[in-house]
N, C-alpha and C positions, 0 to 999 in steps of 0.2 A: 628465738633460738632456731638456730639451724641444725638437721640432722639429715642423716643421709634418708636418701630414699627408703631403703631393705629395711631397715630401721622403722621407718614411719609404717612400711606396710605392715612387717612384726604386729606392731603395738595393735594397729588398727584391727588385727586378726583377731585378739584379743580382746580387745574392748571396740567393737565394731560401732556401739551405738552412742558414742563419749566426743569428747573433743581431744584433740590432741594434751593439752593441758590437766583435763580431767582424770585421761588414760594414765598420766606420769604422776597425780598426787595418788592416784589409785596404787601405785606400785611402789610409793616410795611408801605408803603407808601400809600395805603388805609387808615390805620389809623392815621395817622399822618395828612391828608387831611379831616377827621372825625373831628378829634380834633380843626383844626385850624378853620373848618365851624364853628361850635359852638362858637369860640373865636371869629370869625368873624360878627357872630351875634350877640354876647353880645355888642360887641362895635358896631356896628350900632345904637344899641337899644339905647345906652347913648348920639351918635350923634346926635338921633334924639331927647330925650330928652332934649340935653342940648344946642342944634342948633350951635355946635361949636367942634372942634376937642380935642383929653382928653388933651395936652399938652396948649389949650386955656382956658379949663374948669379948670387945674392945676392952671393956674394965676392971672385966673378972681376968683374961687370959695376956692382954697387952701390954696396957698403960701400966708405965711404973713398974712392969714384970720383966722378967726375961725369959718369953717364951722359947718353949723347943723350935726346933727347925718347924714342924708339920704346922704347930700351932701359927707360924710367923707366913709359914706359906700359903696356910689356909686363911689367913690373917689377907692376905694384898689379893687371892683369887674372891676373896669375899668382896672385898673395899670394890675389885673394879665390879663385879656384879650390881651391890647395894649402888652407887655414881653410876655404874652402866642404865639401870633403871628409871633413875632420875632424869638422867639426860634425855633417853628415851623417851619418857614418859612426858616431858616439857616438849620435844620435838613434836610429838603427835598431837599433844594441843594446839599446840600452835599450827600443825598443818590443818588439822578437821577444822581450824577454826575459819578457814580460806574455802574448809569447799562447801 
């Protein structure tokens, strides 16, 4: 991989004692741990809201119902949360598992 110089210096600032390689699973794994926080408190916030987990809140408030608007929107910001997670959380395996 090529990257510009200002680039290579950045990183190297950073993580001075790493490999270039090392420096950048370091970082995507910081972010990827960013990310999944955030997902992780969206779905808190709706457990605590809905005192039930999204797959109980899907059966009680969804399927086969016709939720209100709030329930339907809280319904798809949940869905990408609970998938955000997952994704997430298979990315990171799979990275740690390299370094």
């Amino acid at each position: 991989m090529k990257i510009s110089r200002t680039l290579e210096q950045g990183i190297r600032y950073i993580y001075p004692d790493t490999t270039l390689e090392e420096s950048l699973k370091d970082m995507v794994s910081s972010e990827i741990k960013r990310k999944l926080l955030s997902f992780e408190v969206i779905d808190a916030q709706y457990k605590r809201k809905y005192k039930m987990e999204f797959e109980g809140f899907y059966k009680n408030k969804i399927e086969d119902k016709t939720p209100s608007f709030d329930e339907e929107e809280d319904y798809f910001n949940w869905e990408m949360a609970v998938t955000g997670i997952k994704e997430l959380t298979k990315e990171l395996k799979n990275l740690t598992a390299e370094i």
